[in-house]
Each structure stands twice: as C-alpha cells, then as structure tokens.
C-alpha positions as CSV (number, residue, x, y, z in Angstrom):
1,X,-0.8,-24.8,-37.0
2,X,-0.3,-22.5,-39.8
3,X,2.0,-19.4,-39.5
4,X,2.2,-16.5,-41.7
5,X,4.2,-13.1,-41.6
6,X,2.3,-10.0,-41.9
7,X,4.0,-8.2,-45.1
8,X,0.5,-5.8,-45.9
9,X,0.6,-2.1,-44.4
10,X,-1.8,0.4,-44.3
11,X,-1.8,4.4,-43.7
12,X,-2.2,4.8,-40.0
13,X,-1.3,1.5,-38.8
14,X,-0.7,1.1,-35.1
15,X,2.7,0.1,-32.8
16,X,2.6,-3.1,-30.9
17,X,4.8,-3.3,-28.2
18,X,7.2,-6.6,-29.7
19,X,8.3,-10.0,-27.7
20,X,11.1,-9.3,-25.4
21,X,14.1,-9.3,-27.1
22,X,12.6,-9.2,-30.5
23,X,11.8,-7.1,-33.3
24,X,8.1,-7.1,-34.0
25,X,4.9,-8.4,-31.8
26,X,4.1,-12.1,-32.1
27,X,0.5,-13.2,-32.1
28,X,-1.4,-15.5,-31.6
29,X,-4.9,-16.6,-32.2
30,X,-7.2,-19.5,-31.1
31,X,-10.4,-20.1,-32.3
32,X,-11.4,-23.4,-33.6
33,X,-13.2,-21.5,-36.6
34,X,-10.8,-21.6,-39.7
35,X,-12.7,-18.4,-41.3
36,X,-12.9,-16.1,-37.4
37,X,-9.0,-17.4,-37.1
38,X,-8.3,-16.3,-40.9
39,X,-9.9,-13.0,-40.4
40,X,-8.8,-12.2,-37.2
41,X,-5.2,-13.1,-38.3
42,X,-5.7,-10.9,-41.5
43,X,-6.9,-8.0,-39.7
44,X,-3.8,-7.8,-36.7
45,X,-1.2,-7.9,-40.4
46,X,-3.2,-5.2,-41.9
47,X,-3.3,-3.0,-38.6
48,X,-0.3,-3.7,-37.6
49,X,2.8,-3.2,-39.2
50,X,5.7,-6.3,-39.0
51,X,3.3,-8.1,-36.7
52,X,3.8,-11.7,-36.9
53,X,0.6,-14.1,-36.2
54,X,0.3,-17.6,-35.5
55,X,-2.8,-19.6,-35.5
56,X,-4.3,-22.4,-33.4
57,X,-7.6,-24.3,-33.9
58,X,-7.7,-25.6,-30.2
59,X,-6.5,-25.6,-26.6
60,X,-4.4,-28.4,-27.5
61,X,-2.5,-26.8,-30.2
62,X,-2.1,-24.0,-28.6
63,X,-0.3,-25.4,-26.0
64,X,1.5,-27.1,-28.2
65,X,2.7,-24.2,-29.9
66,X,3.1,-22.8,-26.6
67,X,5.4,-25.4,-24.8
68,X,7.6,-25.2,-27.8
69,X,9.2,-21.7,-27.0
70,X,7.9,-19.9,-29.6
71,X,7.9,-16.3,-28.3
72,X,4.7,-14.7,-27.6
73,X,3.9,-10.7,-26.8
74,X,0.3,-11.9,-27.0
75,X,-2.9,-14.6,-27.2
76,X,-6.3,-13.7,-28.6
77,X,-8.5,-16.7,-27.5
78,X,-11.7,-17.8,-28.4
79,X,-14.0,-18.7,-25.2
80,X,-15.5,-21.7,-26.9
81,X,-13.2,-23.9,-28.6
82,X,-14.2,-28.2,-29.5
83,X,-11.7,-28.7,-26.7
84,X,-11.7,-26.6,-24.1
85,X,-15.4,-24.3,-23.2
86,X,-15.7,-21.2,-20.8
87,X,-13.5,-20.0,-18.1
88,X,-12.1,-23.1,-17.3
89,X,-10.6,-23.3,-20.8
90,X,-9.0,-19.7,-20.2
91,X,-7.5,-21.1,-16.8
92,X,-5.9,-23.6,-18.7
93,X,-4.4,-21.4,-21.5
94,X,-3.4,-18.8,-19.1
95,X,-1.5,-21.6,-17.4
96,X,0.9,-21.9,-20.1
97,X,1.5,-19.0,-20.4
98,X,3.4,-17.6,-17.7
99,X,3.3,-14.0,-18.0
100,X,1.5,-14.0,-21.8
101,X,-1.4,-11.4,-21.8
102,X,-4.4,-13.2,-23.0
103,X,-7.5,-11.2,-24.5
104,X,-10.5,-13.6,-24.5
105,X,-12.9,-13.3,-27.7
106,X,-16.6,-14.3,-27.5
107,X,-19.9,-14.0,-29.2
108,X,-21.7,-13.7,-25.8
109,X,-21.9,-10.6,-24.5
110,X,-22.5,-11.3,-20.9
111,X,-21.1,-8.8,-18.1
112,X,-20.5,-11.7,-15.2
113,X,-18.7,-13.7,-18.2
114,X,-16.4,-10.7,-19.3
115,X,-16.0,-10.0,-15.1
116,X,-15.3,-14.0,-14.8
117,X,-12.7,-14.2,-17.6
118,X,-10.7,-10.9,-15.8
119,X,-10.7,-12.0,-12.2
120,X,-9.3,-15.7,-14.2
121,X,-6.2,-13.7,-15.2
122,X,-7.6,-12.7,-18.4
123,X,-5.9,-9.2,-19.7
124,X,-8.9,-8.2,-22.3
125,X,-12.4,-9.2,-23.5
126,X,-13.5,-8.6,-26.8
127,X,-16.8,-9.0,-28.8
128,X,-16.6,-11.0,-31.9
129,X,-19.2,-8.9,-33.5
130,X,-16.6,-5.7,-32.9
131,X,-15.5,-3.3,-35.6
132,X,-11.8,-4.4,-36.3
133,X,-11.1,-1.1,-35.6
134,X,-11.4,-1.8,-31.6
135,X,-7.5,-3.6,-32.1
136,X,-6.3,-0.2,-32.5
137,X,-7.0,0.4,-28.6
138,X,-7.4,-3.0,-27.1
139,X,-3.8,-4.5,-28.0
140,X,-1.7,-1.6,-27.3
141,X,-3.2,-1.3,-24.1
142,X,-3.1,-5.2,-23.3
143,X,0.2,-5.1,-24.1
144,X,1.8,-2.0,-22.2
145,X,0.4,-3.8,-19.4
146,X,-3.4,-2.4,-18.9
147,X,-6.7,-4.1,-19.2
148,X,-9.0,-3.4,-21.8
149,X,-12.6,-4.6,-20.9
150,X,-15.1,-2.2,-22.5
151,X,-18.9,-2.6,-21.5
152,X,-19.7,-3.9,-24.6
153,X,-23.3,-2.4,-26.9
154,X,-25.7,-4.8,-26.4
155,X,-24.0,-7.2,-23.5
156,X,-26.7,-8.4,-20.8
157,X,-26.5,-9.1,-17.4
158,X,-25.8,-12.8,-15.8
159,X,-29.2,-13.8,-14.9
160,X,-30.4,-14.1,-11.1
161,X,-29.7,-16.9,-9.3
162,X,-32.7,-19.3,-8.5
163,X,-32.9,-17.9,-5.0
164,X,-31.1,-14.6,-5.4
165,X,-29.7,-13.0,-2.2
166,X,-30.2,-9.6,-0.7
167,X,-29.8,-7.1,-3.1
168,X,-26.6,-4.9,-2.5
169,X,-27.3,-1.2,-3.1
170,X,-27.0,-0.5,-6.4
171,X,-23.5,1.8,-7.5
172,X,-23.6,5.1,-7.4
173,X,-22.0,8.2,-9.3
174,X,-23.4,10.7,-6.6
175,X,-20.5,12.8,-5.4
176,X,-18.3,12.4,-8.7
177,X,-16.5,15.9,-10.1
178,X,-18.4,16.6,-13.8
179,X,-14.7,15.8,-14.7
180,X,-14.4,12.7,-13.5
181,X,-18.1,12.2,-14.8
182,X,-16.0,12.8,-18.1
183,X,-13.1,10.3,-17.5
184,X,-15.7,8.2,-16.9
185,X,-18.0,8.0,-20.1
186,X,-14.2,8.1,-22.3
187,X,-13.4,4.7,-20.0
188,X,-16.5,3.1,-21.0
189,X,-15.7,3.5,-24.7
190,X,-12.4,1.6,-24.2
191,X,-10.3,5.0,-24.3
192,X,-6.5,4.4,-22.6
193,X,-5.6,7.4,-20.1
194,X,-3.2,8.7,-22.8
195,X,-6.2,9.1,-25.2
196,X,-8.6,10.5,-22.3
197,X,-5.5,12.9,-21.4
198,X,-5.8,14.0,-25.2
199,X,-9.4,14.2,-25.7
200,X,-9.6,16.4,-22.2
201,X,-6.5,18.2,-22.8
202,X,-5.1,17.5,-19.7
203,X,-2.3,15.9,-18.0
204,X,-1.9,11.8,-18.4
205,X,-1.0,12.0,-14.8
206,X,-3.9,14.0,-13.5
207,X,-6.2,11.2,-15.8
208,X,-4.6,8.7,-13.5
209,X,-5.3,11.0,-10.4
210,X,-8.8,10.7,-10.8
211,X,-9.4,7.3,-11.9
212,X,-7.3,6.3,-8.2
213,X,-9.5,8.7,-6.7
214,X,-13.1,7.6,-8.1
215,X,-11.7,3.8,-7.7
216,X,-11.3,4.5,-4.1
217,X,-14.9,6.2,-3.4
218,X,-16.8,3.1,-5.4
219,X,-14.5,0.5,-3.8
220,X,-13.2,-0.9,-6.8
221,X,-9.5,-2.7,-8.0
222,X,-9.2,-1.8,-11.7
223,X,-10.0,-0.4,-14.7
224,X,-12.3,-3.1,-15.5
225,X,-14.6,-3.4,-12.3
226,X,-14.9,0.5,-12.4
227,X,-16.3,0.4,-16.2
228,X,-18.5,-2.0,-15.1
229,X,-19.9,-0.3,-12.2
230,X,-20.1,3.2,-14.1
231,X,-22.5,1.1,-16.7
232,X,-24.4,-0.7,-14.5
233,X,-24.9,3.0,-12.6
234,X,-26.2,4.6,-15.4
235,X,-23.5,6.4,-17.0
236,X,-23.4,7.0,-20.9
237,X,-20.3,6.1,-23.1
C-alpha cells in the first residue's frame, strides 16, 4: 500500500469536507492499475489542497487498510479489480466501511450498472474517461452527504432481457414548470443545488423545493433515479 501526502496546490483548488475529527480529507483509491491509481491519486493532491490519499491495488488491501483504523472521509473504487469484479465487489467494500462514502469508478458506461452500484449503497459513479475536472463537483457533493451520479456522454442502456417484459410507459416531463425543466438539464450535468441556486439566481431552498416537487410527480427517491429518468425522457444537459 503506498501513501503519500498531497503537498502540490493550485489557484482555485477546492474544500473537501476532512475525516471526523481531523484536519484534512483522507482518500482513498482502489484500482488494481498502478498508472489509473497514480493518476487518480495525483489529481485529488493537485485539486485539493492538504488532502491526504492512500492507495490500494485490490479488494483485499483495501480492507486491509480499512480494518486497521486508518480514518477515511472517502473511497474511490474501481468496479473491476483482479480480486473482486462488479457490484458484488462494491458490496463487499461497502461492508467495511461502515458509514464511508464510496464513489465507484468504471470504464463501462452502462445506465443499469451506474443504477446497480447506487441502490448497492454506492454514494457516486464516475467515468474513467472523465475530465479530472468532474472531482471538483463529485467529491464535495459525496462528501456533504449527496449523491453524485451524472448521466454520463456516451453511457448505453442495459440490454433487454432474453424475453423482456411488458414495457412500462416510458417517463415523462409533460406537466414540468420551464423552471424546473431548468433544474433539470443543470442536474443532469452533475451541478449540486448550491451551484443550480447560483446559476438560476435563486434561492438553494426553492432548488430543493422543486426537485421534492418533480421527485414526487415522476415517482422517484433521489437525485440519482430522477437524472436518470430526465435522460432516458429526453431532456438535454
């Protein structure tokens, strides 16, 4: 396991919420590639000021690292690792973790694998072919307690089943305010209600009004199934 502290700053770097009782934010990332875990390490120091960021090349390890009390305020974990492969490998991890927010990082863009890895207990999903940039929104959010799930560019749908059932009727937006039409698209790329509230100019609160409101009419239970459904409806980031 190697261990580093992040001592490189830039202009703009973001806050991470740290580990109770401590000083900075403790990371850690899984990915049984050395080069993906390098970078991905790199990239949280250079975002982040006074993050610290452990590394893990496998389920094992991790839990390892894990069981020893080393203080966590996050995991980043890749969905295929030598050991451990798919949901089942995050249900393991998250197992360990108590109340750890885990953010799961693939290179398949799938929209029933990003669903499967939320409804696991997963608290993020994010593409390995993303612009490092996309830490800026995903671990603050993650870590003051949201979900961060964009529909990524380029993700598929699961394929059909062999025999597929009766079609449900597809979502609809019919009946949506143009505002929350608005709130909408800004969900879809990723954007946290503070940073809707901002772009809108309107309250936070009246952000969080709306979402409850539009959850409510699509029969929804989060932030994540409600991107989803706004996608798979038609609406444009």
């Amino acid at each position: 396991m190697n261990q580093s502290v992040g001592s490189e700053t830039m202009p703009g770097t973001a806050t991470l919420r740290p580990a109770a009782g401590d000083d900075a934010p403790r990371i850690l990332v899984v990915d049984d590639h050395a080069l993906m875990r390098h970078g991905l390490a790199l990239a949280i120091k250079m975002r982040f000021a006074g993050a610290t960021v452990a590394e893990a090349g496998s389920l094992a390890e991790a839990t390892r690292l894990v069981q020893s009390g080393a203080p966590l305020s996050a995991v980043l974990y890749d969905l295929h690792l030598g050991d451990a492969d798919g949901v089942p490998g995050v249900e393991a991890m998250l197992r360990v973790l108590d109340d750890v927010p885990l953010v799961v990082i693939s290179g398949t863009l799938d929209t029933g694998l990003i669903s499967a890895c939320i409804r696991a207990g997963a608290r993020g999903f994010l593409p390995k072919g993303s612009d490092a940039a996309m830490l800026d929104h995903a671990l603050p959010i993650v870590l003051g307690g949201g979900i961060y799930a964009p529909l990524p560019h380029g993700a598929v749908a699961s394929p059909p089943p062999a025999t597929p059932p009766t079609p449900a009727p597809a979502p609809t937006l019919q009946g949506l305010t143009q505002r929350q039409r608005e709130i909408l698209a800004l969900l879809l790329e990723g954007q946290s209600n503070k940073e809707i509230a901002r772009e809108l100019g309107i309250l936070e609160g009246t952000i969080k009004v709306h979402l409850r409101s539009v959850m409510q009419r699509l029969g929804v239970r989060n932030r994540t199934q409600l991107a989803l459904m706004a996608a798979k409806a038609g609406l444009s980031s």
